[in-house]
Biopython code that builds the backbone (N, CA, C, O; Angstrom):
import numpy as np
from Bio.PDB.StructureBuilder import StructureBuilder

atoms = [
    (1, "UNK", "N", (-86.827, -25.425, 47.535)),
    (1, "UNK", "CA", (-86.965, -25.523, 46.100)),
    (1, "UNK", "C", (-85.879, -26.398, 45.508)),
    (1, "UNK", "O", (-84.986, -26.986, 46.117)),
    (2, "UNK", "N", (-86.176, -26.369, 43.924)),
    (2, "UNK", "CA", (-85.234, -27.087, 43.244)),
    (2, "UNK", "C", (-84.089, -26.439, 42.824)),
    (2, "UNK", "O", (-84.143, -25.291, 42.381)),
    (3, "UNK", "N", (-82.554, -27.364, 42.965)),
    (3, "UNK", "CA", (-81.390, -26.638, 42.109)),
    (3, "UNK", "C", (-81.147, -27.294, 41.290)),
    (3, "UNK", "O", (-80.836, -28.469, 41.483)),
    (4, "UNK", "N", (-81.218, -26.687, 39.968)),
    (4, "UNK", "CA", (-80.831, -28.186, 38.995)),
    (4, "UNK", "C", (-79.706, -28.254, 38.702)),
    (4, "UNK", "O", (-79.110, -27.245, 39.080)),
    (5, "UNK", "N", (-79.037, -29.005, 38.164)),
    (5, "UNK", "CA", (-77.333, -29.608, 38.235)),
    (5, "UNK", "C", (-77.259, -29.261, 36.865)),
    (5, "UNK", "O", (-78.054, -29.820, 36.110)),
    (6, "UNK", "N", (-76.680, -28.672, 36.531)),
    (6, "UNK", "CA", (-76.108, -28.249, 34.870)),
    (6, "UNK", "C", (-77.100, -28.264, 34.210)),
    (6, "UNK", "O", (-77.575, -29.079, 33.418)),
    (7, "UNK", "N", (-77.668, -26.463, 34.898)),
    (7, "UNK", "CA", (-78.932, -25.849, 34.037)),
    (7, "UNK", "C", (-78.205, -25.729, 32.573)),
    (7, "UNK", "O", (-79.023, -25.609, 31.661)),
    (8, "UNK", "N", (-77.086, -25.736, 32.242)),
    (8, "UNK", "CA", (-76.435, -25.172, 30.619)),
    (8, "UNK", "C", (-75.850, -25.952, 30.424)),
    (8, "UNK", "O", (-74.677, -25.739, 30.116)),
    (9, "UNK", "N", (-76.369, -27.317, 30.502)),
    (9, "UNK", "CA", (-75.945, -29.122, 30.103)),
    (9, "UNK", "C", (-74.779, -28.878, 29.623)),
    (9, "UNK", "O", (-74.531, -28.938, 28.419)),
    (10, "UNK", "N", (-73.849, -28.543, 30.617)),
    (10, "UNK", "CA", (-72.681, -28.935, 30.530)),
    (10, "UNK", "C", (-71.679, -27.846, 29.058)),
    (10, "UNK", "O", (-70.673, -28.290, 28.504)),
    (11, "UNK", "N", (-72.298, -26.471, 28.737)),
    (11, "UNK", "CA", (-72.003, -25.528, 28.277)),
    (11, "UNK", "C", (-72.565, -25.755, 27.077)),
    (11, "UNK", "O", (-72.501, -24.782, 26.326)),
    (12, "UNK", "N", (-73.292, -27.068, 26.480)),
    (12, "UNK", "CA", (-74.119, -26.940, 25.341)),
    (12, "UNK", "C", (-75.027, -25.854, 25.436)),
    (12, "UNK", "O", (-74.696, -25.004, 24.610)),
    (13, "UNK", "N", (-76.087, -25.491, 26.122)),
    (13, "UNK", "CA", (-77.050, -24.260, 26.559)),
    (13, "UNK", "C", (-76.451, -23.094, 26.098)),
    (13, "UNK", "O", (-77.221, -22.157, 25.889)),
    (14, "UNK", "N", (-74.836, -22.854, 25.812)),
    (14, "UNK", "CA", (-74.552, -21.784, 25.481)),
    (14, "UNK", "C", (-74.541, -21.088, 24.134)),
    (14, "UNK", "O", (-74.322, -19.899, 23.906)),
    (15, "UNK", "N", (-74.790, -21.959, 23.383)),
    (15, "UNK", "CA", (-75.053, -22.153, 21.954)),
    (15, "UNK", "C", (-73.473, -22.069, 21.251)),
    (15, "UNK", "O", (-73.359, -21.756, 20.065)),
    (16, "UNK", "N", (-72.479, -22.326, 21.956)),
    (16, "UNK", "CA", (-71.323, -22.956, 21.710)),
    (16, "UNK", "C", (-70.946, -23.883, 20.499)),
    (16, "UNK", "O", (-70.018, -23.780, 19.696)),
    (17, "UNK", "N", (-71.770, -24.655, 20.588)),
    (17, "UNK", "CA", (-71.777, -26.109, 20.141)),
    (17, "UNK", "C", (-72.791, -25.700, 18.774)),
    (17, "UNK", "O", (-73.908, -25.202, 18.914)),
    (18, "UNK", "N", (-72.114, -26.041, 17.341)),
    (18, "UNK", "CA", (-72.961, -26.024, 16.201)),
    (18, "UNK", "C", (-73.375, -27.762, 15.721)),
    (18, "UNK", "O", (-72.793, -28.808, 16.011)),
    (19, "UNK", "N", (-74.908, -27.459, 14.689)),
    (19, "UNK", "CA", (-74.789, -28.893, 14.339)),
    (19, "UNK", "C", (-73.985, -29.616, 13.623)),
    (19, "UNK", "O", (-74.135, -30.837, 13.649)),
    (20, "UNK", "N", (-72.892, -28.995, 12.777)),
    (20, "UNK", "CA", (-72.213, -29.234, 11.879)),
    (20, "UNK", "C", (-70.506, -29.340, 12.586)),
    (20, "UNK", "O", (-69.658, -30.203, 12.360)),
    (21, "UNK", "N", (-70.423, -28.192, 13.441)),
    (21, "UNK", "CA", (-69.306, -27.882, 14.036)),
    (21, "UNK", "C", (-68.307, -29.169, 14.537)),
    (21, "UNK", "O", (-68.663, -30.313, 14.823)),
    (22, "UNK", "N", (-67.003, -28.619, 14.543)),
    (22, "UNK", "CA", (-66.305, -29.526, 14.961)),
    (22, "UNK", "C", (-66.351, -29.236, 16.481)),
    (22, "UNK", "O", (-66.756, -28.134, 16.849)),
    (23, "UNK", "N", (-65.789, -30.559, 17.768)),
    (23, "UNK", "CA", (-65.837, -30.724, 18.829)),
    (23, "UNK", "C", (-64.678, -30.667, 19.366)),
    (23, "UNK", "O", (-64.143, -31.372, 18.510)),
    (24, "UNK", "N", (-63.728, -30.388, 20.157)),
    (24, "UNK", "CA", (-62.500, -30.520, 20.906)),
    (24, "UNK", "C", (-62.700, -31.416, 21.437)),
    (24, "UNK", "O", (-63.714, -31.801, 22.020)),
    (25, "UNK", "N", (-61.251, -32.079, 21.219)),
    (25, "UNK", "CA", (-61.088, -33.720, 21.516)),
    (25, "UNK", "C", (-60.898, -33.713, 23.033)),
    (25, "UNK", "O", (-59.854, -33.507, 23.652)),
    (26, "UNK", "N", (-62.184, -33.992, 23.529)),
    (26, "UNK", "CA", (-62.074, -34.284, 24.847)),
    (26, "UNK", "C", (-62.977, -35.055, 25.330)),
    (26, "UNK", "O", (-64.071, -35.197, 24.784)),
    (27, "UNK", "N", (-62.519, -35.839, 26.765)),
    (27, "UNK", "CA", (-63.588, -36.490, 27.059)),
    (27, "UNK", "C", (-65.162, -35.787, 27.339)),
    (27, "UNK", "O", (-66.182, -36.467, 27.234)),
    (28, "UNK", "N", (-65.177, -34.636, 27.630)),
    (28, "UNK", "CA", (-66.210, -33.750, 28.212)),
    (28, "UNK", "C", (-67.053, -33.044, 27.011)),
    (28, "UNK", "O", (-68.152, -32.500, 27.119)),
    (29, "UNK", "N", (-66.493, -33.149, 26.183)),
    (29, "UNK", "CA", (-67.056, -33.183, 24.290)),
    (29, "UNK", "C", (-67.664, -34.181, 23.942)),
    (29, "UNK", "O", (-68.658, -34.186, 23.216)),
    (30, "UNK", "N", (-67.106, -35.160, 24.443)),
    (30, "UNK", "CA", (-67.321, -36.786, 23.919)),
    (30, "UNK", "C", (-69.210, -36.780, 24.844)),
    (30, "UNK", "O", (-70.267, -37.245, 24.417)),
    (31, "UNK", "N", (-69.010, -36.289, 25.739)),
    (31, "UNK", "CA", (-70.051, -36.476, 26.676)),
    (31, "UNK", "C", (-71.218, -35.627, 26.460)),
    (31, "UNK", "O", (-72.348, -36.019, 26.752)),
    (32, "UNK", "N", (-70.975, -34.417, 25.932)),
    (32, "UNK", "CA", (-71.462, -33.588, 25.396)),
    (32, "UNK", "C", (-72.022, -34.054, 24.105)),
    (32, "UNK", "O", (-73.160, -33.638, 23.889)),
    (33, "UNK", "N", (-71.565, -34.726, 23.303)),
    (33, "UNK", "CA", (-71.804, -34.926, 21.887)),
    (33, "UNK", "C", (-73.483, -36.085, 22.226)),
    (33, "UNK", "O", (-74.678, -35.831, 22.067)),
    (34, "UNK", "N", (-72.938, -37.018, 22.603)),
    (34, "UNK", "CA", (-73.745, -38.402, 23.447)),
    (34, "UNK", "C", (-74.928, -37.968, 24.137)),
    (34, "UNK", "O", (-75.899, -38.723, 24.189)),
    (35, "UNK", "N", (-74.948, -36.952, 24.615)),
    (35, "UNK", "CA", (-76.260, -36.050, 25.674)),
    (35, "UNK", "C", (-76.773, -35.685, 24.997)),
    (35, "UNK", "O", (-77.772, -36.288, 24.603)),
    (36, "UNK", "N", (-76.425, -34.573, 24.503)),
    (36, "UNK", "CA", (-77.411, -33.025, 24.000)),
    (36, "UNK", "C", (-77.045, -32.724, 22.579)),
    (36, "UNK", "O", (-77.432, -31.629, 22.171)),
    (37, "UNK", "N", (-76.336, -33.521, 21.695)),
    (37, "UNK", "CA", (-75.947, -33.243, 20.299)),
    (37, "UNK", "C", (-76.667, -34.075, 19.502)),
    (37, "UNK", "O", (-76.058, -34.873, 18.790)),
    (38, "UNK", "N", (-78.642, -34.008, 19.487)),
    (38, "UNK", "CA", (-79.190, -34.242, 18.734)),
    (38, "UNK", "C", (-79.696, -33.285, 17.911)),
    (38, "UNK", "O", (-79.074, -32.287, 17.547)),
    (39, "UNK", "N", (-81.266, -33.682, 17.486)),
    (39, "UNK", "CA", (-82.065, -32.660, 16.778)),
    (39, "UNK", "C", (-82.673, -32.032, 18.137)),
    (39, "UNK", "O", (-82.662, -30.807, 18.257)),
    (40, "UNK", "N", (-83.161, -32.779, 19.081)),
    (40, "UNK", "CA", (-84.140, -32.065, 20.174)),
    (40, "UNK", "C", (-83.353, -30.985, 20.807)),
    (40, "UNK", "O", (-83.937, -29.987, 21.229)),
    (41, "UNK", "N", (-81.811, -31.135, 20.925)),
    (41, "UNK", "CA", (-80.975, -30.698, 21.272)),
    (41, "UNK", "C", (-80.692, -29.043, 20.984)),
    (41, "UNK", "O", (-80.804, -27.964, 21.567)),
    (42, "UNK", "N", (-80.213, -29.637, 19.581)),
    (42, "UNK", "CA", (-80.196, -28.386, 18.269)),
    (42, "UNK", "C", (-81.230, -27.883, 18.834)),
    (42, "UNK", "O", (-81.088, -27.100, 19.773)),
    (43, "UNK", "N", (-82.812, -28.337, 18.238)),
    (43, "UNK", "CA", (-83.509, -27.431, 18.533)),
    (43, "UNK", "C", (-83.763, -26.633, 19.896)),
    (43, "UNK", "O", (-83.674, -25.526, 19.364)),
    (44, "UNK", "N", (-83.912, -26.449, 20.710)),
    (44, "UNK", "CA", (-83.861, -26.039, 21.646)),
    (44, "UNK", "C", (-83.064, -24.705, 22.061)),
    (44, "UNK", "O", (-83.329, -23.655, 22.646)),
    (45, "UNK", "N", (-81.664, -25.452, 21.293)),
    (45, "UNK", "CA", (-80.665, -23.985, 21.465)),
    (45, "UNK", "C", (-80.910, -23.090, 20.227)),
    (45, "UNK", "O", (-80.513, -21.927, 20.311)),
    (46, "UNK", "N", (-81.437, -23.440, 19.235)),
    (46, "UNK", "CA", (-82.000, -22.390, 18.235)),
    (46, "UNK", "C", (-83.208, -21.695, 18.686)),
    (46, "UNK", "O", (-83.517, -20.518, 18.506)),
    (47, "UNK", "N", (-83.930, -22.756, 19.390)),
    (47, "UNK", "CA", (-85.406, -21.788, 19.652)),
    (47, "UNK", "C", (-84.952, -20.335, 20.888)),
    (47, "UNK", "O", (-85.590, -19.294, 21.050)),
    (48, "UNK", "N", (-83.593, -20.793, 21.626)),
    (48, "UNK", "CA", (-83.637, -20.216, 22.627)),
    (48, "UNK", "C", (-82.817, -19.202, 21.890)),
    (48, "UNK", "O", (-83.156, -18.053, 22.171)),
    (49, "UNK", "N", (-81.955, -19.283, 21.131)),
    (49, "UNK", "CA", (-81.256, -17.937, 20.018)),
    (49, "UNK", "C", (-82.595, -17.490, 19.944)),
    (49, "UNK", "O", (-83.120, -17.177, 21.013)),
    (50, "UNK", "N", (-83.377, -17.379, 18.717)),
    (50, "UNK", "CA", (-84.580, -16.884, 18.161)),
    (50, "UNK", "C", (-85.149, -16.211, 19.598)),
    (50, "UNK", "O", (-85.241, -15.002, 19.384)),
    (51, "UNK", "N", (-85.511, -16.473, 20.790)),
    (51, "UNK", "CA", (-86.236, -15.594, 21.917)),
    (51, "UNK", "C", (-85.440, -15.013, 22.488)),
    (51, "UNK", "O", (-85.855, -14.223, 23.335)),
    (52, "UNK", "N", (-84.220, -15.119, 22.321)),
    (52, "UNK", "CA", (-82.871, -14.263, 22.858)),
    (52, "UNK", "C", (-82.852, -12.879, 22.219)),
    (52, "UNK", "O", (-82.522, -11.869, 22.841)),
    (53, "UNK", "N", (-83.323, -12.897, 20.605)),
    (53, "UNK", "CA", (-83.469, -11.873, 19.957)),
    (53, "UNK", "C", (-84.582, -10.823, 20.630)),
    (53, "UNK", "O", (-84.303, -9.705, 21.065)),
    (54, "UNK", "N", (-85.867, -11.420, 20.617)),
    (54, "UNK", "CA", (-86.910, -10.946, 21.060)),
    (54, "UNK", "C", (-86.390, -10.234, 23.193)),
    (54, "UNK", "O", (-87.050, -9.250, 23.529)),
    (55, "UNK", "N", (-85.508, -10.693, 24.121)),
    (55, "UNK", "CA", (-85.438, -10.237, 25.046)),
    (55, "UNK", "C", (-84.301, -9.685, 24.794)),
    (55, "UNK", "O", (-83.951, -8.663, 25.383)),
    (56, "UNK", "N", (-83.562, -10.278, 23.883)),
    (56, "UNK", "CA", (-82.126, -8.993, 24.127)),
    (56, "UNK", "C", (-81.280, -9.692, 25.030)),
    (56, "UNK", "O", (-80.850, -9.068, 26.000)),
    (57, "UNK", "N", (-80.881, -11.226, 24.826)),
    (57, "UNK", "CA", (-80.741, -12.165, 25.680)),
    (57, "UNK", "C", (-79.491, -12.966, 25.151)),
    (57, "UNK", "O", (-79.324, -12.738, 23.953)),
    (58, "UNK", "N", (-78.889, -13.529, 25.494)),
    (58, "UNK", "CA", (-77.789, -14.100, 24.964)),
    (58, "UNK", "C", (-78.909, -15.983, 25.225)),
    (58, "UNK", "O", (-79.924, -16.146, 25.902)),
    (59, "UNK", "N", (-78.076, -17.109, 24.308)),
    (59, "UNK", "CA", (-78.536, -18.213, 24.813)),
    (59, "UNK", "C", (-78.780, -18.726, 26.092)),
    (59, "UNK", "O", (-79.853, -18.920, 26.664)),
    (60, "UNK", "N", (-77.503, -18.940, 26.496)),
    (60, "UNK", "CA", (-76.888, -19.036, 28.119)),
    (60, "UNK", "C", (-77.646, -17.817, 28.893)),
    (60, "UNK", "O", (-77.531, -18.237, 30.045)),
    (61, "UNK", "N", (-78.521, -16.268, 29.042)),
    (61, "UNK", "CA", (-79.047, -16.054, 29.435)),
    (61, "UNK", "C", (-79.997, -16.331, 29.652)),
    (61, "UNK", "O", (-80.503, -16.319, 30.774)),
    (62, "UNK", "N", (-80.884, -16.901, 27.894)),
    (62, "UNK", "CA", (-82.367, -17.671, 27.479)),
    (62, "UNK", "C", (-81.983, -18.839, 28.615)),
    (62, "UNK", "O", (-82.363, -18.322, 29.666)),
    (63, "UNK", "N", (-81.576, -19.795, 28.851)),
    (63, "UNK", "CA", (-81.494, -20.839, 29.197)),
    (63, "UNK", "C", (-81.700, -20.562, 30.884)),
    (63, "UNK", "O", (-82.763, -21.041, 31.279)),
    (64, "UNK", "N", (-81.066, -20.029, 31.724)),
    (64, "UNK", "CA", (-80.876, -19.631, 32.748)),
    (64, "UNK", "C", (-82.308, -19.340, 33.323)),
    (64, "UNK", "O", (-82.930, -19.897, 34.227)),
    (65, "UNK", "N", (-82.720, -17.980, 32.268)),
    (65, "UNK", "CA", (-83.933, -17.191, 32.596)),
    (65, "UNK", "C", (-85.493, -18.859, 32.557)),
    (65, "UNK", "O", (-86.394, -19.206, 33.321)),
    (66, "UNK", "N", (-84.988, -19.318, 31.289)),
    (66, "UNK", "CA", (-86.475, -20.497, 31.306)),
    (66, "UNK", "C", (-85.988, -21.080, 32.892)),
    (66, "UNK", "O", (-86.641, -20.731, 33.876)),
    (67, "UNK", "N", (-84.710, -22.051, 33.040)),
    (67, "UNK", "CA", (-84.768, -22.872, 34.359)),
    (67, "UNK", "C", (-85.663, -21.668, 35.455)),
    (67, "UNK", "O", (-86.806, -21.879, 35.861)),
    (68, "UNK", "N", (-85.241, -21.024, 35.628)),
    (68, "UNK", "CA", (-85.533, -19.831, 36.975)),
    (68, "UNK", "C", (-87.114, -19.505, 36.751)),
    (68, "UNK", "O", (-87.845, -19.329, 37.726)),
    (69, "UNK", "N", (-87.636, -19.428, 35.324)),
    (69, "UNK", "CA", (-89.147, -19.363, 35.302)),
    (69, "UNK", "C", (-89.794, -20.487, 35.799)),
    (69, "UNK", "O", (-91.017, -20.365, 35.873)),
    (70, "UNK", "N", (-89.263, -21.690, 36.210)),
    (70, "UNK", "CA", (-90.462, -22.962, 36.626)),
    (70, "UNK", "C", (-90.347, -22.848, 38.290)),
    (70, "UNK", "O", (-89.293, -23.023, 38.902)),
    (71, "UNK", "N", (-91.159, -22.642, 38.679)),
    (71, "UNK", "CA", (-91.494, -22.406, 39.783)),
    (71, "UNK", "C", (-90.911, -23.206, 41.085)),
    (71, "UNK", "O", (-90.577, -22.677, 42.146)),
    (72, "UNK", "N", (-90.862, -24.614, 40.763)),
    (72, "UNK", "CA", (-89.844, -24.802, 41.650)),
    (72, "UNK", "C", (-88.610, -24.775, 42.178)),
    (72, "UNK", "O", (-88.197, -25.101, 43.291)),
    (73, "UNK", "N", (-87.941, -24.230, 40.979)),
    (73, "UNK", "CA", (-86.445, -23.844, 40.923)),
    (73, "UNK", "C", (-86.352, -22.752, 41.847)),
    (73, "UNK", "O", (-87.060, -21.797, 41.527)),
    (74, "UNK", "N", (-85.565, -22.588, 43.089)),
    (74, "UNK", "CA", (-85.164, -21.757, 43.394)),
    (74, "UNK", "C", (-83.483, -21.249, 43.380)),
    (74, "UNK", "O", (-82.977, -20.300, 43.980)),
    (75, "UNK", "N", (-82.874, -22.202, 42.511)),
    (75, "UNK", "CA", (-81.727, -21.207, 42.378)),
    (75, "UNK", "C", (-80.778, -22.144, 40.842)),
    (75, "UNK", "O", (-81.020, -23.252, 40.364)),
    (76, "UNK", "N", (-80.054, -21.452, 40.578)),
    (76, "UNK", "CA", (-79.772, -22.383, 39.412)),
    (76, "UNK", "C", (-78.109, -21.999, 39.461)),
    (76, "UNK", "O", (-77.712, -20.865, 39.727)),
    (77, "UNK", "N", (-77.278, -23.062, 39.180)),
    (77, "UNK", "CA", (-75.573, -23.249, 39.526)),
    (77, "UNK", "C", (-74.847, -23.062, 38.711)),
    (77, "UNK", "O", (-74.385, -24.027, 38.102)),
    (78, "UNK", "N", (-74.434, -21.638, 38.358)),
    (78, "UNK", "CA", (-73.566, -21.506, 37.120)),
    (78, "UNK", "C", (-72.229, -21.518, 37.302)),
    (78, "UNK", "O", (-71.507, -20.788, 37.981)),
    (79, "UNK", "N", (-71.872, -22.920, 36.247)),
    (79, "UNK", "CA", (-70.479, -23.146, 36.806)),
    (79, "UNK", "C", (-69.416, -22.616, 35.343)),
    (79, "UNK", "O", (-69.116, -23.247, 34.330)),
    (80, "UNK", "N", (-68.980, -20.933, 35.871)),
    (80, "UNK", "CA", (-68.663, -20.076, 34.636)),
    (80, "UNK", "C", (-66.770, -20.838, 35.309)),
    (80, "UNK", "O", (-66.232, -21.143, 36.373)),
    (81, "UNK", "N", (-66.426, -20.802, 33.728)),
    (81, "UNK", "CA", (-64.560, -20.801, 33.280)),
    (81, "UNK", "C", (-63.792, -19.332, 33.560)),
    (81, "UNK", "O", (-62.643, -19.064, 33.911)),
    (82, "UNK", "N", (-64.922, -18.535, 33.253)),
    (82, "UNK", "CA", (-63.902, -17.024, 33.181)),
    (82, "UNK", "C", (-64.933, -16.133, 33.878)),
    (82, "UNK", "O", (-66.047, -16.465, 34.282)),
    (83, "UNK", "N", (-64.272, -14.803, 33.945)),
    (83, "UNK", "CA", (-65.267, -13.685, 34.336)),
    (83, "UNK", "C", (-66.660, -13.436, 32.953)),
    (83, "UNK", "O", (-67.875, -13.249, 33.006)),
    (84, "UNK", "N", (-65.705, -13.557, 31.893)),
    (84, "UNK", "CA", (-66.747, -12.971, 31.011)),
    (84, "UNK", "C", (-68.037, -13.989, 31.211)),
    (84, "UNK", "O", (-69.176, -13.528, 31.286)),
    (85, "UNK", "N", (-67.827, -15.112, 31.275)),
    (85, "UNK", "CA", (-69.077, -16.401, 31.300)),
    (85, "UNK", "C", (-70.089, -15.817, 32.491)),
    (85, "UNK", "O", (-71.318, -15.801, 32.549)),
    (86, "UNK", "N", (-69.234, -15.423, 33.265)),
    (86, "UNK", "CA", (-70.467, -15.282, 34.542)),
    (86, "UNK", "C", (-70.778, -14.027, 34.643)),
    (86, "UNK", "O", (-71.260, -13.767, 35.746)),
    (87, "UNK", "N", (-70.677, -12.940, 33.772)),
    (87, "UNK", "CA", (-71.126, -12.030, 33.400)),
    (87, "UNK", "C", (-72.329, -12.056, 32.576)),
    (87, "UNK", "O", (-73.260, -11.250, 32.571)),
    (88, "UNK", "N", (-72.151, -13.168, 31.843)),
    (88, "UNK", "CA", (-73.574, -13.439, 30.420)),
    (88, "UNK", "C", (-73.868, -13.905, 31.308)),
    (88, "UNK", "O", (-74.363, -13.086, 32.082)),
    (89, "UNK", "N", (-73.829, -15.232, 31.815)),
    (89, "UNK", "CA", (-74.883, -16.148, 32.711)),
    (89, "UNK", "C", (-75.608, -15.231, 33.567)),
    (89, "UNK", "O", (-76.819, -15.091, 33.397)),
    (90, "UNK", "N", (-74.927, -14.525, 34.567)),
    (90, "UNK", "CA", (-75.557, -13.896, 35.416)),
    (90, "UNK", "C", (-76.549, -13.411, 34.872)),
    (90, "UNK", "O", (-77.649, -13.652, 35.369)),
    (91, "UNK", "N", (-76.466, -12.726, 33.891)),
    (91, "UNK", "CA", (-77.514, -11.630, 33.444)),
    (91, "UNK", "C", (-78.923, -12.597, 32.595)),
    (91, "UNK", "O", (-79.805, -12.124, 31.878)),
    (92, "UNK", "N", (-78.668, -14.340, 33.078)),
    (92, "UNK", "CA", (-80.280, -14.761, 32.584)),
    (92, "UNK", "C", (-81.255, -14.390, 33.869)),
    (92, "UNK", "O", (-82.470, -14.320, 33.687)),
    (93, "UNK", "N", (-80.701, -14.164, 35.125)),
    (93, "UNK", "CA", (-81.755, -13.875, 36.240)),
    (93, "UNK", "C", (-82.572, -12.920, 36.129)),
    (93, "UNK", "O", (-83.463, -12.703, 36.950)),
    (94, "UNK", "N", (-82.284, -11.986, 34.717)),
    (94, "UNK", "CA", (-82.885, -10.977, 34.900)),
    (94, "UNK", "C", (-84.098, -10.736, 33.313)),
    (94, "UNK", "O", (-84.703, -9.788, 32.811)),
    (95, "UNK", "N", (-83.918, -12.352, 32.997)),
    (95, "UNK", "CA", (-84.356, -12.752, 32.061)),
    (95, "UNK", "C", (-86.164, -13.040, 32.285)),
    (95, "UNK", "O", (-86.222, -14.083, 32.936)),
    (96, "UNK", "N", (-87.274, -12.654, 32.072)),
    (96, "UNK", "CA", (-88.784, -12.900, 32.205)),
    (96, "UNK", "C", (-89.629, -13.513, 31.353)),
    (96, "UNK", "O", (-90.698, -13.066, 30.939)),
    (97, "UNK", "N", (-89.056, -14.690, 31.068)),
    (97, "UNK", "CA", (-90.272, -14.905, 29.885)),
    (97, "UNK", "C", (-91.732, -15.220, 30.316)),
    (97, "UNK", "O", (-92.183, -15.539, 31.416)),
    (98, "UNK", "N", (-92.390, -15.012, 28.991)),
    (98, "UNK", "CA", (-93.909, -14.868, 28.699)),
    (98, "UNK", "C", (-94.487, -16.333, 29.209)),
    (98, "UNK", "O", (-93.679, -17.258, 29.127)),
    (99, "UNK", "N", (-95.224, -16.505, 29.499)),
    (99, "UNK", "CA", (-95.647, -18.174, 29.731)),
    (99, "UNK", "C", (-95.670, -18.990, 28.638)),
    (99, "UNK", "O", (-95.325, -20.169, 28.568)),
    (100, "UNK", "N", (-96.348, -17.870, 27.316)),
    (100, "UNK", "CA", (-95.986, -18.994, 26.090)),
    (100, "UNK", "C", (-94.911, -19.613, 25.562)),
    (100, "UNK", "O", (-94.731, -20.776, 25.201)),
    (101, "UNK", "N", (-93.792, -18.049, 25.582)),
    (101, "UNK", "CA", (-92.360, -18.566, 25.564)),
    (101, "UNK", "C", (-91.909, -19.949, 26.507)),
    (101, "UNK", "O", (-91.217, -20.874, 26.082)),
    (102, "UNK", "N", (-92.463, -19.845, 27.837)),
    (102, "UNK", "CA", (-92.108, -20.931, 28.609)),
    (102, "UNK", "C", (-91.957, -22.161, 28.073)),
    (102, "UNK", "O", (-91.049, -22.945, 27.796)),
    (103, "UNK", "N", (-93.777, -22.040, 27.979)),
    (103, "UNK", "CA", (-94.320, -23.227, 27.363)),
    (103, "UNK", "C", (-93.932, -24.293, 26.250)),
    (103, "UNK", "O", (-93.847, -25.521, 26.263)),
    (104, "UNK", "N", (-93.664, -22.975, 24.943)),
    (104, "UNK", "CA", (-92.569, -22.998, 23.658)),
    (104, "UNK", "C", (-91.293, -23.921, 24.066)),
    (104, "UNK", "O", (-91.083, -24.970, 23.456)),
    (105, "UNK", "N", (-90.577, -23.550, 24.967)),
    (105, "UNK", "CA", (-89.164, -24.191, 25.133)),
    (105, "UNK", "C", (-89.701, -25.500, 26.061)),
    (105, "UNK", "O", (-89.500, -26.594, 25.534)),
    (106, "UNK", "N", (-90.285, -25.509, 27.235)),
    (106, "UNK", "CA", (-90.810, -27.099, 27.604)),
    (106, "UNK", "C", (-90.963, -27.660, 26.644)),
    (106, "UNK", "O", (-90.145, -28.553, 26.425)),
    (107, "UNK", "N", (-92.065, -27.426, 25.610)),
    (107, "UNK", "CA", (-92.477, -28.288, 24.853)),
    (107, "UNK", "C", (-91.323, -29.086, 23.537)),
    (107, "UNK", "O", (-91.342, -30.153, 22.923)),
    (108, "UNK", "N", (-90.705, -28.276, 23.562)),
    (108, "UNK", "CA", (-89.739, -28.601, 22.867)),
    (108, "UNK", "C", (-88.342, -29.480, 23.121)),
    (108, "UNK", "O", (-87.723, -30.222, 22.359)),
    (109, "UNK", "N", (-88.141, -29.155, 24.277)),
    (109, "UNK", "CA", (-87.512, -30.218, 25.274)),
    (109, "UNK", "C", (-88.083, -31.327, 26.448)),
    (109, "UNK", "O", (-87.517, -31.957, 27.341)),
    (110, "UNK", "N", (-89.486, -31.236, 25.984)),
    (110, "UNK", "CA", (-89.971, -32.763, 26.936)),
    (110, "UNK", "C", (-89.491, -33.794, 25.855)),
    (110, "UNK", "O", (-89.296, -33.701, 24.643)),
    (111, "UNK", "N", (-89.333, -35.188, 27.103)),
    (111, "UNK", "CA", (-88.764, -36.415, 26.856)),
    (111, "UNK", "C", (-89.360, -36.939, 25.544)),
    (111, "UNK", "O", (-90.373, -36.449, 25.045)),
    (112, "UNK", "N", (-88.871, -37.673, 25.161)),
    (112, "UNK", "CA", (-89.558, -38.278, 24.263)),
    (112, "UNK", "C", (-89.559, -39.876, 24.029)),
    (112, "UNK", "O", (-90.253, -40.369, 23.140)),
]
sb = StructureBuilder()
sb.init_structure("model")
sb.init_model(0)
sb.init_chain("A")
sb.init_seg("    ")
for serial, (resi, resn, name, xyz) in enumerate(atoms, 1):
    if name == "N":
        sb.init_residue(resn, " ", resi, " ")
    sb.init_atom(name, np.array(xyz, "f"), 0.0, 1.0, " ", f" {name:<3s}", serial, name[0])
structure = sb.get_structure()
């Protein structure tokens, strides 16, 4: 199967990162900002708040749990800073979404 390389693009997935928010001056912010700090972006980590509610899910769990729902994924690389990080992360494996939910967040993050 598939492992994907920074299922939580690089800790944006964690819903960390606001649209308005300020960034820490770093290069890895800078990179962050340039990637995943659009609207498709935003959206995505809001849609995945909003179904986080509905499972009882943190973002970074939402995020985890969708990679691990597509079928070819068989394992996904959480690269946690502290204990507490890989405590939330861990707990997206145990995350199930609905197919529509699936569907919902693909659709919202295909290319454009």
């Amino acid at each position: 199967g598939v492992i994907p390389y920074s299922p939580l693009a690089a800790g944006f997935l964690t819903g960390k990162y606001q649209r308005d928010g300020a960034l820490p001056q770093s290069d890895r912010a800078q990179r962050i900002q340039d990637r995943y700090m659009n609207d498709q972006g935003f959206s995505a980590v809001e849609k995945l708040a909003e179904l986080g509610q509905k499972y009882d899910a943190t973002v970074a769990q939402m995020a985890i749990g969708w990679i691990l729902a597509n079928p070819v994924v068989s394992s996904a690389i959480i690269g946690a800073n502290t204990v507490a990080q890989l405590r939330d992360t861990w707990g997206g494996a145990d995350v199930q979404l609905s197919a529509d939910d699936k569907k919902t967040l693909d659709e919202i993050t295909a290319w454009q």
